[in-house]
VMD Tcl script that builds the backbone (N, CA, C; Angstrom):
set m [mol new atoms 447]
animate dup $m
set s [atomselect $m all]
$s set {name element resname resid chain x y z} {
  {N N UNK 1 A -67.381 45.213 38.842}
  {CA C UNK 1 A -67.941 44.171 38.006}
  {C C UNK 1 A -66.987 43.898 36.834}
  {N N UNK 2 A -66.666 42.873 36.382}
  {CA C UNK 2 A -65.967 42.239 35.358}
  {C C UNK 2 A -66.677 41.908 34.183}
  {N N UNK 3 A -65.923 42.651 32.999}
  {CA C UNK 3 A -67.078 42.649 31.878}
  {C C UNK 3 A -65.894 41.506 30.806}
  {N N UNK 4 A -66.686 40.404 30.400}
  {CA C UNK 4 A -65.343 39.445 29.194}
  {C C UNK 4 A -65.229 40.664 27.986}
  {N N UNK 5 A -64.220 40.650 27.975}
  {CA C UNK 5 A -63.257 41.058 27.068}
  {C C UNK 5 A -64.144 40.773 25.388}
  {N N UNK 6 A -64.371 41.631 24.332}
  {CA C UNK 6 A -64.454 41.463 22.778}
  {C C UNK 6 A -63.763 42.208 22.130}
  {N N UNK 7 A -62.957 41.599 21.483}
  {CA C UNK 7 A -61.547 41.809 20.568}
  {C C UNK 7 A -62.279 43.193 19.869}
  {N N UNK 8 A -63.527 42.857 18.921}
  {CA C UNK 8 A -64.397 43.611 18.234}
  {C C UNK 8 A -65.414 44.532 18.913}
  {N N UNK 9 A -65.018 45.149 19.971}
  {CA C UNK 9 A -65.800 45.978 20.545}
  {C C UNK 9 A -64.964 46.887 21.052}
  {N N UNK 10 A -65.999 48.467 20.985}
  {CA C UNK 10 A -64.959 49.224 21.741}
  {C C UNK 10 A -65.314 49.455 23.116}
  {N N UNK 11 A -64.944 50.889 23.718}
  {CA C UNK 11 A -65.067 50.512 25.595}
  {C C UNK 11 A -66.451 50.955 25.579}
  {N N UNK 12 A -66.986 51.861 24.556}
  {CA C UNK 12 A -68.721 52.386 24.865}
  {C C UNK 12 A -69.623 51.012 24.780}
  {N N UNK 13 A -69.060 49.991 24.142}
  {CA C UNK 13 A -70.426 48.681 24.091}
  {C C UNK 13 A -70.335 48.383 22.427}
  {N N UNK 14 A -70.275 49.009 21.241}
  {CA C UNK 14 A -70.379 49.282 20.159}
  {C C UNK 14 A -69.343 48.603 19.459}
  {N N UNK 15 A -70.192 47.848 18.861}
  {CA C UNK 15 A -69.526 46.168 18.172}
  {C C UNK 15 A -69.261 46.525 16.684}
  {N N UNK 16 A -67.598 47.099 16.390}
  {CA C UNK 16 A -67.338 46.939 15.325}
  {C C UNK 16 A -67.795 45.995 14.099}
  {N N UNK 17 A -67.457 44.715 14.872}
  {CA C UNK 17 A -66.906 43.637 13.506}
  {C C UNK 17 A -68.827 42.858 13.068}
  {N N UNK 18 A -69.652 43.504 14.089}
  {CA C UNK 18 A -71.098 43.096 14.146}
  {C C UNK 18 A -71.699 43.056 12.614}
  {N N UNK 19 A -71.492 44.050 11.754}
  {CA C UNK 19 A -72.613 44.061 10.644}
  {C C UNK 19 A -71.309 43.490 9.729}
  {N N UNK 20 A -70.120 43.023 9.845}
  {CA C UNK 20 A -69.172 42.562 8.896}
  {C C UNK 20 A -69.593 40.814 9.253}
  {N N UNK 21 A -69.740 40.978 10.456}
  {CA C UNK 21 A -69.696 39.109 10.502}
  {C C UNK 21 A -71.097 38.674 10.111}
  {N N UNK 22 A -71.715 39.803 10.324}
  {CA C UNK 22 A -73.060 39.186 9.359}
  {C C UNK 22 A -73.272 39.087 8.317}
  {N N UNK 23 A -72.577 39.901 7.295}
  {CA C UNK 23 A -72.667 39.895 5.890}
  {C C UNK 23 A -72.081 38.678 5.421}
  {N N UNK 24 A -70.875 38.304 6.455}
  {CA C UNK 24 A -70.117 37.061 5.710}
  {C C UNK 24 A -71.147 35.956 6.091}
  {N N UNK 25 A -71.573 35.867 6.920}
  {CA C UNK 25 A -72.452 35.121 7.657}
  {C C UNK 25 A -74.026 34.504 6.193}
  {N N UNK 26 A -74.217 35.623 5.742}
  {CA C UNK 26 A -74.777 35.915 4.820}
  {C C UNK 26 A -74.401 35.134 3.264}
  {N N UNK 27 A -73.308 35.946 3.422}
  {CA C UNK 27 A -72.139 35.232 1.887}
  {C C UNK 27 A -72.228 33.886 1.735}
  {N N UNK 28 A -72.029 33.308 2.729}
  {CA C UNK 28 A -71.843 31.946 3.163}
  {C C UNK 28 A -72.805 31.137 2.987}
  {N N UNK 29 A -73.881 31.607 3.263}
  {CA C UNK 29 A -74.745 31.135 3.087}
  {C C UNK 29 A -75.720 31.339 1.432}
  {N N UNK 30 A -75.379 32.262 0.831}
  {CA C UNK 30 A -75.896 32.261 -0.325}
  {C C UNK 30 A -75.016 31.335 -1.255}
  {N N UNK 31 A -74.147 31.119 -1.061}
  {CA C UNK 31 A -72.841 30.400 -1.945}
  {C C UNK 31 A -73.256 29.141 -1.367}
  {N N UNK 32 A -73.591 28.375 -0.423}
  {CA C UNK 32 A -73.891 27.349 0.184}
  {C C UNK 32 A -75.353 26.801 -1.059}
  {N N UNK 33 A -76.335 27.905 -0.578}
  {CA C UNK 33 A -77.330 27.645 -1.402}
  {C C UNK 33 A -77.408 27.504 -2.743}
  {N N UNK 34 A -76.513 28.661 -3.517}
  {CA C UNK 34 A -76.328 28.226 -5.110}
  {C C UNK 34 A -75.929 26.796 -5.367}
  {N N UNK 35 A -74.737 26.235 -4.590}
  {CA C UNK 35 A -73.794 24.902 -4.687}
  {C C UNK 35 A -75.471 24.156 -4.964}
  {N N UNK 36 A -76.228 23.996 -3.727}
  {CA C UNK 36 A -77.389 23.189 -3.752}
  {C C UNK 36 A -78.407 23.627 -5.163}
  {N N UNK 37 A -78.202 24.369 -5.388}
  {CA C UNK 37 A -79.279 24.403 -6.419}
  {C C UNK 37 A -78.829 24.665 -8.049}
  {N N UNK 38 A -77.267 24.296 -8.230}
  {CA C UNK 38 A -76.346 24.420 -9.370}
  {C C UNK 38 A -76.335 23.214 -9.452}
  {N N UNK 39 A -75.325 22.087 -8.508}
  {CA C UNK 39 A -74.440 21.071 -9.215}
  {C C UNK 39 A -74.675 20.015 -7.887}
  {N N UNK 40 A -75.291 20.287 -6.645}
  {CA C UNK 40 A -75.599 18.605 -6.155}
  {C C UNK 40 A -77.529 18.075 -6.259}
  {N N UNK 41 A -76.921 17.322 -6.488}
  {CA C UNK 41 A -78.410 16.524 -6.358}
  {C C UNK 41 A -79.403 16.721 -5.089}
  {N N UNK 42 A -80.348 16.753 -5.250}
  {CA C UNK 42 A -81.874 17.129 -4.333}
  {C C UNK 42 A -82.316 15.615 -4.166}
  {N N UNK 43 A -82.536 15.454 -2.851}
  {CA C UNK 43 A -83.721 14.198 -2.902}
  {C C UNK 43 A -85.101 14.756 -2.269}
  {N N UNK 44 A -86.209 14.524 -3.236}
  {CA C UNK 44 A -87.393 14.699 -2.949}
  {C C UNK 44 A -87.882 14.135 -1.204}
  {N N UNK 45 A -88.718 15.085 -0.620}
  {CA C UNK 45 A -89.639 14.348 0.560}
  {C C UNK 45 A -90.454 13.023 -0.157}
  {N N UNK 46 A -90.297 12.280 0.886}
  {CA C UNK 46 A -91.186 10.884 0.484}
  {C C UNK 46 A -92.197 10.544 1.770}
  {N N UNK 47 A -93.028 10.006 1.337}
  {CA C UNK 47 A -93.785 9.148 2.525}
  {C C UNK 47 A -94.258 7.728 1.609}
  {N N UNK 48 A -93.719 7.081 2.797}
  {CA C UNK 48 A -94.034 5.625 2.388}
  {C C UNK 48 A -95.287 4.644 3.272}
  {N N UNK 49 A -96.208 4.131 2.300}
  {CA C UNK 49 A -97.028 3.310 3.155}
  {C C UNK 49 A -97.226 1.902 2.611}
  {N N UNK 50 A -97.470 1.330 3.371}
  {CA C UNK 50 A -97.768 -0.393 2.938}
  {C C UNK 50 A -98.785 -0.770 3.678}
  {N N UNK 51 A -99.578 -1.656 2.893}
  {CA C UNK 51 A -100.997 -2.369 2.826}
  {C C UNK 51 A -100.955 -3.730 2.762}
  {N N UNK 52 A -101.614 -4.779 2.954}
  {CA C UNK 52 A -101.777 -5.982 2.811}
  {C C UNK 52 A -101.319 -6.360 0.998}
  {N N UNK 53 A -102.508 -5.448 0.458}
  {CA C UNK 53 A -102.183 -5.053 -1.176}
  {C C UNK 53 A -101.017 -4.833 -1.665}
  {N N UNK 54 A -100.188 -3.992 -1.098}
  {CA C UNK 54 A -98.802 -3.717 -1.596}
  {C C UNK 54 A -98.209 -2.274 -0.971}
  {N N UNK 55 A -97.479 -1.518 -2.077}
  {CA C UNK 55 A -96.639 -0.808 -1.748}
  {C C UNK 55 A -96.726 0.829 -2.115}
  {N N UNK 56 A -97.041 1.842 -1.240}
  {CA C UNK 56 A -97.279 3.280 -2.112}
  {C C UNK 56 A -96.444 4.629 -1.912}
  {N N UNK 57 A -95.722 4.724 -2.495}
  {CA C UNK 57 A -94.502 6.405 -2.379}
  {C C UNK 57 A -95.238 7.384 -2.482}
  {N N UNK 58 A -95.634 8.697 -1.960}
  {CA C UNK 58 A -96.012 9.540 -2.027}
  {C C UNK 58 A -95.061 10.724 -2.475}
  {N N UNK 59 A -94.547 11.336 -3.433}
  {CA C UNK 59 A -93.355 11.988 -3.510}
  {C C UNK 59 A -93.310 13.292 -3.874}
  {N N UNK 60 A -93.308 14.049 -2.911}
  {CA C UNK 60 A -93.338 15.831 -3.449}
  {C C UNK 60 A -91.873 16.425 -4.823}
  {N N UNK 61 A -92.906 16.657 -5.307}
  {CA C UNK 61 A -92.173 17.143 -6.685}
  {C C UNK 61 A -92.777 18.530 -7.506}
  {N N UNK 62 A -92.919 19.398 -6.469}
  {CA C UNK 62 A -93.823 20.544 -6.946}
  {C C UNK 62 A -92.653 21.427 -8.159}
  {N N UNK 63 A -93.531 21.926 -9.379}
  {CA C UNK 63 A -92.720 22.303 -10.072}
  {C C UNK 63 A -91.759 21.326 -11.096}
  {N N UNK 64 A -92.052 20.427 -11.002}
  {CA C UNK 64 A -91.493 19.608 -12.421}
  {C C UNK 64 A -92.122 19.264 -13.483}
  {N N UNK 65 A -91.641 18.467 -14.154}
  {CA C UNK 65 A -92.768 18.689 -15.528}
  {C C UNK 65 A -92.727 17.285 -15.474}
  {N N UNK 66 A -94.211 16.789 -15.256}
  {CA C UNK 66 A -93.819 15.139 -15.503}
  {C C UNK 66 A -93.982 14.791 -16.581}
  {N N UNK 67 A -93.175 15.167 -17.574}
  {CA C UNK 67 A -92.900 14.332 -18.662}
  {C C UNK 67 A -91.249 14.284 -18.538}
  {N N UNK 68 A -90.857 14.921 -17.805}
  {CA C UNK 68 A -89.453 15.048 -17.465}
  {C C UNK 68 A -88.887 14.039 -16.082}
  {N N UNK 69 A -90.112 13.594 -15.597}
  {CA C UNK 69 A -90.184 12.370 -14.602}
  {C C UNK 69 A -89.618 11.191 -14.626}
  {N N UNK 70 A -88.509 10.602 -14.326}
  {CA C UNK 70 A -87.478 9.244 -15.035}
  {C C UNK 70 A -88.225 8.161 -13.429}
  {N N UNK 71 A -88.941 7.317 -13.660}
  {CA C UNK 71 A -89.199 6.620 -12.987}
  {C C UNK 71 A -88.434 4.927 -13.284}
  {N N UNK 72 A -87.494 4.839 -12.548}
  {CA C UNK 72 A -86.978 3.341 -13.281}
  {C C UNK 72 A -86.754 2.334 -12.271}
  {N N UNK 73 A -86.849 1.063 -12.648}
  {CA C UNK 73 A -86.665 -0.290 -11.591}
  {C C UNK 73 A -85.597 -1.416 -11.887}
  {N N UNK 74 A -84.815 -1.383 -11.454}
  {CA C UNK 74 A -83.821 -2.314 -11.987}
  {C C UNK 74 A -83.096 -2.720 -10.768}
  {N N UNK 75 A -82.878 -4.563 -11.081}
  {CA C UNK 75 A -82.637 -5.128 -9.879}
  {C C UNK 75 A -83.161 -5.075 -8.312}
  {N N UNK 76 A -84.519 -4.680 -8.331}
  {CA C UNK 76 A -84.894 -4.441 -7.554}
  {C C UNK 76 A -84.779 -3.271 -6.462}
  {N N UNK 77 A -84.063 -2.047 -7.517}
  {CA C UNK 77 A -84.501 -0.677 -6.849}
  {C C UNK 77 A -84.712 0.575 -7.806}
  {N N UNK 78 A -85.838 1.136 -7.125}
  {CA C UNK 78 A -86.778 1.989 -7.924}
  {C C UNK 78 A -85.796 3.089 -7.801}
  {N N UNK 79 A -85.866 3.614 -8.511}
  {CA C UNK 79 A -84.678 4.893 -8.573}
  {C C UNK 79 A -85.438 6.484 -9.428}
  {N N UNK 80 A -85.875 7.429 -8.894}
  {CA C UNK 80 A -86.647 8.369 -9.044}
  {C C UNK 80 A -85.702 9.233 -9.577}
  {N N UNK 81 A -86.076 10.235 -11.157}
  {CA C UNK 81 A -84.994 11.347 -11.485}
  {C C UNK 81 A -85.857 12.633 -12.224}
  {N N UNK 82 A -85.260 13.878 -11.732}
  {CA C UNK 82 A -86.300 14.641 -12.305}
  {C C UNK 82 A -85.656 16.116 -11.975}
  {N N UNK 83 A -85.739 17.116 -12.772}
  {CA C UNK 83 A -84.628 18.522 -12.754}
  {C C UNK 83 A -85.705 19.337 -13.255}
  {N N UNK 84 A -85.740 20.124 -12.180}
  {CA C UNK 84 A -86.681 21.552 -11.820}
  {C C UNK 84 A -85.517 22.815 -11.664}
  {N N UNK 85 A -85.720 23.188 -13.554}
  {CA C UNK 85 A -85.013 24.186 -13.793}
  {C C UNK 85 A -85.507 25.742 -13.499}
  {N N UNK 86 A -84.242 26.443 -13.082}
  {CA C UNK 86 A -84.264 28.018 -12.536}
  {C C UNK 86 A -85.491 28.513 -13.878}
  {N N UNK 87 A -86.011 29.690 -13.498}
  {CA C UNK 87 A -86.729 30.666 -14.107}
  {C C UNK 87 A -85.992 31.647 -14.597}
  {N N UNK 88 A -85.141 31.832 -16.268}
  {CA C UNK 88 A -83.459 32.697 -16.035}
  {C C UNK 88 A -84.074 34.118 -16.009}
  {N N UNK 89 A -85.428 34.365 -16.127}
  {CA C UNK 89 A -86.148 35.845 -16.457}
  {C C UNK 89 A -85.669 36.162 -14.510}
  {N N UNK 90 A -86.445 34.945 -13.812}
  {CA C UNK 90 A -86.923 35.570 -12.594}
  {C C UNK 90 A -85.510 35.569 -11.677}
  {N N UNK 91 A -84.388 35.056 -11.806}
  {CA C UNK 91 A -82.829 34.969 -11.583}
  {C C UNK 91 A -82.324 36.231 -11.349}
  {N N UNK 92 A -82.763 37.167 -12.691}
  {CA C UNK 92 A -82.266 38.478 -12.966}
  {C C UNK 92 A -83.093 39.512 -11.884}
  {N N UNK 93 A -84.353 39.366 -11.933}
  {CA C UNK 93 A -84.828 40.209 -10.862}
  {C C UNK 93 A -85.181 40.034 -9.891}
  {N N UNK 94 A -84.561 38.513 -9.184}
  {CA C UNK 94 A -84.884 38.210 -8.123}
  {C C UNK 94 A -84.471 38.587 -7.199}
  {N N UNK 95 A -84.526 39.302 -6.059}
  {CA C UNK 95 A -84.065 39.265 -4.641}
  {C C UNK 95 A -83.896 38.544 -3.962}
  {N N UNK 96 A -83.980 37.240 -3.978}
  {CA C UNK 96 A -84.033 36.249 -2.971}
  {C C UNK 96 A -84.673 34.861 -3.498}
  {N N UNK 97 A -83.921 33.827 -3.617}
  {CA C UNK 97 A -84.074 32.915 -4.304}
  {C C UNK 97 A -83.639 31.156 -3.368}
  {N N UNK 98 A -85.178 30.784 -2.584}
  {CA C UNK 98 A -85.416 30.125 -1.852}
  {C C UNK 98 A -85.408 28.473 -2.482}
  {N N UNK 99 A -85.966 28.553 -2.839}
  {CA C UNK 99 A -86.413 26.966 -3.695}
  {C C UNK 99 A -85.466 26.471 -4.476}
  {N N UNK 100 A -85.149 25.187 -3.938}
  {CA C UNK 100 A -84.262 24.991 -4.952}
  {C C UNK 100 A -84.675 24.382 -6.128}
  {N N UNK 101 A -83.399 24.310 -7.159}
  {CA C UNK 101 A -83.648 24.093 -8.179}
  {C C UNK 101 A -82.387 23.257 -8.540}
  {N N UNK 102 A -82.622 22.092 -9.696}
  {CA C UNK 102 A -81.339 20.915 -9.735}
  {C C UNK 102 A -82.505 19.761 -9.930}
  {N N UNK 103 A -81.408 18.893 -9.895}
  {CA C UNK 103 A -81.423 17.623 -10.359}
  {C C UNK 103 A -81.889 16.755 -8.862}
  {N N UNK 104 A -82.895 16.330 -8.992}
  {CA C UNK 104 A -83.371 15.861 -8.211}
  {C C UNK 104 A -83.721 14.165 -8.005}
  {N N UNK 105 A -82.883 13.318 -7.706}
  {CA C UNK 105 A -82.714 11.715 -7.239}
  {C C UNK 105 A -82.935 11.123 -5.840}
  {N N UNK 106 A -83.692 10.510 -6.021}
  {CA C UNK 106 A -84.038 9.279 -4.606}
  {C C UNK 106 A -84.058 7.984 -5.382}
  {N N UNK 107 A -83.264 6.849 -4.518}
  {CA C UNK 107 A -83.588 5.589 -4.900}
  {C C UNK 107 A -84.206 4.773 -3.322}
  {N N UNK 108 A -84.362 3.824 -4.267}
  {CA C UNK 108 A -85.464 2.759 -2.816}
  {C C UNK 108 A -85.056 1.259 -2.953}
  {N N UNK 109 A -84.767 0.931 -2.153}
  {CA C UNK 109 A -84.570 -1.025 -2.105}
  {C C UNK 109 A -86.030 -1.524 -1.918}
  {N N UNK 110 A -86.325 -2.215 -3.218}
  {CA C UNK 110 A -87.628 -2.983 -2.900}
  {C C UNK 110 A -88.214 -3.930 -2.239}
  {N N UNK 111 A -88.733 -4.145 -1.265}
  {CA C UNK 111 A -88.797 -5.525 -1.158}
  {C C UNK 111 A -89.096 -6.486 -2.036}
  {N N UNK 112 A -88.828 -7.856 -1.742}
  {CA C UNK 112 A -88.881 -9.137 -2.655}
  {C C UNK 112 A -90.329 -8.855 -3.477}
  {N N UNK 113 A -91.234 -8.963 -2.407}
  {CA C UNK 113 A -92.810 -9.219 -2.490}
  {C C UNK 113 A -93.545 -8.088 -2.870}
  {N N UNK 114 A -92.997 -7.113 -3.958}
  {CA C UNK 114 A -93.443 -6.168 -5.025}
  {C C UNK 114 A -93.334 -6.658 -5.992}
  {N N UNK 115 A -94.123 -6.265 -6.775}
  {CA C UNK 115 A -94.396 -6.800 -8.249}
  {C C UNK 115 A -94.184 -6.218 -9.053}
  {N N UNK 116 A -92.870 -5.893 -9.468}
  {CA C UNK 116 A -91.959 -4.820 -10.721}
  {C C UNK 116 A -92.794 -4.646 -11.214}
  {N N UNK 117 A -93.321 -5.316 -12.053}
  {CA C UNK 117 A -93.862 -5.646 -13.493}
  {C C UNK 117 A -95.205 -4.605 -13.479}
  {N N UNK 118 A -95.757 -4.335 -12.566}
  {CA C UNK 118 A -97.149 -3.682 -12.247}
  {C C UNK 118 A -96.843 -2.495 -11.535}
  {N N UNK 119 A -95.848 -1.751 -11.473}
  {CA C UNK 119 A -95.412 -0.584 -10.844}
  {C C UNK 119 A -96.332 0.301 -11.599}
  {N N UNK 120 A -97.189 1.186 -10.897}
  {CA C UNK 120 A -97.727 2.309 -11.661}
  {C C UNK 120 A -97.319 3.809 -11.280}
  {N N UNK 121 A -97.027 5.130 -11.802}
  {CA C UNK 121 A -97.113 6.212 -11.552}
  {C C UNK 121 A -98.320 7.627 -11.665}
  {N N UNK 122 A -98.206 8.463 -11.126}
  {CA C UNK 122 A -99.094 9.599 -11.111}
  {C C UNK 122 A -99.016 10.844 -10.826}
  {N N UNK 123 A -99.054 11.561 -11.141}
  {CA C UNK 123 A -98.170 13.089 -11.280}
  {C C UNK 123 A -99.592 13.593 -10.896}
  {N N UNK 124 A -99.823 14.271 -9.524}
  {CA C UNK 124 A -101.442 15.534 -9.453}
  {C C UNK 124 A -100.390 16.135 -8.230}
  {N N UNK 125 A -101.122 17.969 -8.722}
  {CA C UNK 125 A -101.439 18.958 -8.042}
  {C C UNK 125 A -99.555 18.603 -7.358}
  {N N UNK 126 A -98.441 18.348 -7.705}
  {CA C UNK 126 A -96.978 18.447 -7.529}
  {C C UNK 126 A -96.827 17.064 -7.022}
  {N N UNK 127 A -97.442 16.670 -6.446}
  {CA C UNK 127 A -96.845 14.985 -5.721}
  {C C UNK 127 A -96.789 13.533 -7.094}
  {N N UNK 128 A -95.526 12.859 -6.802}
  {CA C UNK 128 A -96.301 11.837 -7.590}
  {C C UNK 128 A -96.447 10.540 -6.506}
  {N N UNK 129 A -97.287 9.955 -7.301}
  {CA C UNK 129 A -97.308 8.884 -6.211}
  {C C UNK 129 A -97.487 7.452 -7.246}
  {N N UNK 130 A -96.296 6.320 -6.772}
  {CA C UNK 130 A -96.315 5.547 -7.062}
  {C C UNK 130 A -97.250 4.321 -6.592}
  {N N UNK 131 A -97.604 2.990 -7.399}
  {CA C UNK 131 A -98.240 2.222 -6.502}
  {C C UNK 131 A -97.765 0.664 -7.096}
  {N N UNK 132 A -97.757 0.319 -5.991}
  {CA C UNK 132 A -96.798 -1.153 -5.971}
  {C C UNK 132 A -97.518 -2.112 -5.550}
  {N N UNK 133 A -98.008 -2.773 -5.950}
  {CA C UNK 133 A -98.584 -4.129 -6.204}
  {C C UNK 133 A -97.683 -5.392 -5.424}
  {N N UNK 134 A -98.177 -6.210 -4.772}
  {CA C UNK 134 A -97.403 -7.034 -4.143}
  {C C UNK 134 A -97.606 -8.388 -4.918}
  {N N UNK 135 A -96.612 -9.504 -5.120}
  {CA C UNK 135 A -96.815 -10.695 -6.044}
  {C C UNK 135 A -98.187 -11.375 -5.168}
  {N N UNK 136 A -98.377 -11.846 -6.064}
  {CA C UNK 136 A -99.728 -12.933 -5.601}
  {C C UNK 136 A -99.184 -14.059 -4.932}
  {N N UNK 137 A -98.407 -14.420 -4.613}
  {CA C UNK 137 A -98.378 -15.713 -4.323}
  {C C UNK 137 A -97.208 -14.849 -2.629}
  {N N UNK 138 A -97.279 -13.794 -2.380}
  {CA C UNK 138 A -96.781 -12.894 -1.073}
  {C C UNK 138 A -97.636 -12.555 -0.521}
  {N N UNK 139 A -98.924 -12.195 -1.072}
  {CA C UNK 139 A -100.127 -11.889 -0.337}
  {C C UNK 139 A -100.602 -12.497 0.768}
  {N N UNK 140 A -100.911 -12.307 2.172}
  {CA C UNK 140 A -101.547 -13.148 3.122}
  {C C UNK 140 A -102.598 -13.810 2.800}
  {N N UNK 141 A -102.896 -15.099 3.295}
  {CA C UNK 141 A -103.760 -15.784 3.081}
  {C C UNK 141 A -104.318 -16.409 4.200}
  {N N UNK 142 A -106.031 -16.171 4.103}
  {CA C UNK 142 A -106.175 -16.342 5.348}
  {C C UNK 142 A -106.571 -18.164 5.852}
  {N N UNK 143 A -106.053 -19.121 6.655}
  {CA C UNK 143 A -106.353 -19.915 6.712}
  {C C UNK 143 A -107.707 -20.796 7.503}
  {N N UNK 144 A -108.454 -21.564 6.828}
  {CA C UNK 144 A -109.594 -21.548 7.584}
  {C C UNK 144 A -109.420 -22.855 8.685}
  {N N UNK 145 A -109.820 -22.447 10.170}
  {CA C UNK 145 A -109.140 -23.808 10.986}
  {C C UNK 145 A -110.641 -24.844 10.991}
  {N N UNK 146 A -110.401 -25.922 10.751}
  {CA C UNK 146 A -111.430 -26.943 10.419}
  {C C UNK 146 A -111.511 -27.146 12.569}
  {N N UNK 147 A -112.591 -27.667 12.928}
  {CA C UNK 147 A -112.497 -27.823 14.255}
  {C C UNK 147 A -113.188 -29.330 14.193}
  {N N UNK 148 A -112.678 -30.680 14.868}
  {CA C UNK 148 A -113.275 -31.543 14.734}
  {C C UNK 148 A -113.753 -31.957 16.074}
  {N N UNK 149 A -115.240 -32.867 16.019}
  {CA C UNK 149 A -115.942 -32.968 16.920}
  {C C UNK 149 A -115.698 -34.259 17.599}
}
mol reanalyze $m
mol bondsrecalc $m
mol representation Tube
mol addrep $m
């Protein structure tokens, strides 16, 4: 029987380079994760729905402080900003540090037939959720058909 050849193994079966390529494997991945939660930007989960009425973002933001919430509209795109800073107590005795943390941006192209002007926000239980109003004069209208006899 023909067994493939591993550079990192010896002839009993017993995989030298095994608990080294995992640690780097490891390394790599914690340095990956700091980058994400130091110095690039996060975009929040969104769910988007639309109604006859208008327009509504649903936006997970667990852990921010909404007063720290930058909700802005210009030229017709809503642009979301908000930084969910580390815990520096829980850093020090943490073992393992999942969630990120950073600066967190999503923007959105509006459609025409939103109504800037009436954009509202709402910060409960971590989500915020925006609500968008559609212009009045975009709204469907229903037409009544006259039938003549």
């Amino acid at each position: 029987m023909l067994n493939r050849w591993n550079p990192f193994e010896f002839g009993n079966g017993a995989v030298v380079a095994g608990p080294l390529m995992r640690d780097f494997d490891q390394l790599f991945q914690e340095l990956a994760g700091q980058a994400t939660r130091q110095g690039r930007e996060l975009a929040p989960a969104t769910d988007i729905y639309e109604t006859e009425s208008g327009v509504t973002l649903q936006v997970d933001m667990p852990g921010h402080d909404p007063k720290a919430i930058e909700v802005k509209v210009e030229k017709g795109v809503l642009t979301l900003r908000s930084e969910r800073k580390a815990d520096a107590t829980a850093k020090e005795s943490a073992r393992r540090l999942e969630r990120g943390f950073g600066v967190y941006t999503r923007s959105f192209k509006l459609p025409d037939t939103v109504d800037t002007s009436k954009v509202e926000a709402r910060y409960e239980n971590g989500v915020l959720t925006l609500a968008m109003p559609r212009k009045e004069e975009s709204k469907p209208r229903v037409i009544e058909v006259k039938v003549q006899s």
